[in-house]
N, C-alpha and C positions, 0 to 999 in steps of 0.2 A: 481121589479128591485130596484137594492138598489146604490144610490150614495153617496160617499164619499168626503168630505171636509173639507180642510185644513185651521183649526181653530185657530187662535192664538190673545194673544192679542198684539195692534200695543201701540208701545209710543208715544204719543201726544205732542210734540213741538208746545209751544204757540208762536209766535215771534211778539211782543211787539216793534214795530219802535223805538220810544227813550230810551225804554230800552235795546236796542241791545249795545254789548261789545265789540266794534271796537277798542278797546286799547291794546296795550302790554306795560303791564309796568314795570320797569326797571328790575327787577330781573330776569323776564323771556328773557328778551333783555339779562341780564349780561351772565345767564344760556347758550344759545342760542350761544353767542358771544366766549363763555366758550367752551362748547365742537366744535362750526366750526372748533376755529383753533387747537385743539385736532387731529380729523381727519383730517384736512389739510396737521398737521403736521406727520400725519403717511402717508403719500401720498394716503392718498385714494381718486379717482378723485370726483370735486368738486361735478360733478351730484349726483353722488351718495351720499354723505356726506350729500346735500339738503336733499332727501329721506328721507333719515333715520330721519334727524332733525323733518319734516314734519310728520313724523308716528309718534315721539315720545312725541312732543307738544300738549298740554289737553287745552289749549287756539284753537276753531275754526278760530277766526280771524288770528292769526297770524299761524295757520299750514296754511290759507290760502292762506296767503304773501306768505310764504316757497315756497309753490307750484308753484306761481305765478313764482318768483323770479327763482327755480328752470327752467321751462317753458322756461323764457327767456334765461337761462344762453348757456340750450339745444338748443335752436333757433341761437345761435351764439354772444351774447350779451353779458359783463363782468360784473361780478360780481357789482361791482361798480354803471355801469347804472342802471341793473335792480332793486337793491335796490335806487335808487333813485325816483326810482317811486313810493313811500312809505315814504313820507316826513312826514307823523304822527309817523310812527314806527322808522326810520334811519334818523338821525339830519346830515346837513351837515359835522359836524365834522367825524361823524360816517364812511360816503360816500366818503370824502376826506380822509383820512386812509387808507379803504378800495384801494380805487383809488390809493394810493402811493404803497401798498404793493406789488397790480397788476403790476405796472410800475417797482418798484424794484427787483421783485421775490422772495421775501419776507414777504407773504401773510397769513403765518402762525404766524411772528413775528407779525406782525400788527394787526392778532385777538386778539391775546394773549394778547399783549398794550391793547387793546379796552377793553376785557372783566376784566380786572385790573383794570382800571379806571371805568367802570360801577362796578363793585364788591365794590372798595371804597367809590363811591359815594351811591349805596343801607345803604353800613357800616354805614356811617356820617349819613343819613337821621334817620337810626334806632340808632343812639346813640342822633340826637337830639329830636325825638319822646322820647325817656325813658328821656333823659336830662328835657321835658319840662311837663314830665305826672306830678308830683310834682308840681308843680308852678301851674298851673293849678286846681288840684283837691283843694289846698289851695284856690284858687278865687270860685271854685265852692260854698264848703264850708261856705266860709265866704259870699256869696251874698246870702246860703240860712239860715247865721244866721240872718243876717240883716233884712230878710226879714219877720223872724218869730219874732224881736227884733219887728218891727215896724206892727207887726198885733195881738199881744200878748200881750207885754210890754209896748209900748208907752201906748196903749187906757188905760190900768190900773193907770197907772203916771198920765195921763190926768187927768182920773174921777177923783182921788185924789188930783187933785192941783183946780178941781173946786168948790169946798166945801169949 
């Protein structure tokens, strides 16, 4: 008698507690912020819109906000609440926006604000990172001439001022 089995190999997820990446950070927020009110604004209903976001995000923690977020929105809950349950990811500025758009009806203008102002503030942080990689590689520099000045050149000075 002959049996057959279904052989494959499995991937191995190591999950390391404090190295776990419970963050979304801003670009992926701007991105995010970016196309909701894209589809918002083609009226495509919000569940759906979640979804798609949710499928399309390579960040786990935060497709699994989406989901969340999605859940509750489907549960009967607005926009607004359910990201407020997520105060690491959606700052209150983010959730009061959010919250006026719903009240206004105006909810696609008020992504589109959001993901503006996160898009300029990504811009600024990466023009003061190139702004300050310069300044920097000079201190590097100079602390490791200093260093070779006073492990090299002093003691040679020295020996010769003790004669």
């Amino acid at each position: 008698q002959i049996t057959v089995f279904d052989v494959s190999k499995k991937k191995v997820e190591i999950k390391i507690p404090f190295l776990k990446r419970e963050k979304v950070n801003l670009k992926e927020l701007a991105v995010y912020s970016r196309q909701i009110s894209v589809l918002v604004d083609a009226d495509l209903p919000l569940i759906q819109s979640l979804t798609m976001l949710a499928d399309q995000t390579k960040n786990n923690y935060f497709k699994t906000v989406i989901q969340t977020i999605r859940k509750d929105v489907e549960a009967g809950s607005t926009l607004n609440e359910a990201k407020r349950k997520f105060p690491n990811v959606f700052d209150n500025l983010y959730c009061n926006l959010v919250a006026s758009g719903e009240q206004s009806g105006s909810l696609d203008v008020m992504l589109r604000r959001l993901a503006e102002y996160l898009e300029s503030i990504v811009k600024l942080k990466a023009q003061i990172k190139q702004a300050m990689t310069y300044p920097v590689a000079v201190l590097v520099f100079s602390i490791v001439v200093t260093i070779f000045m006073m492990w090299k050149v002093v003691p040679v000075f020295s020996n010769g001022l003790n004669y």
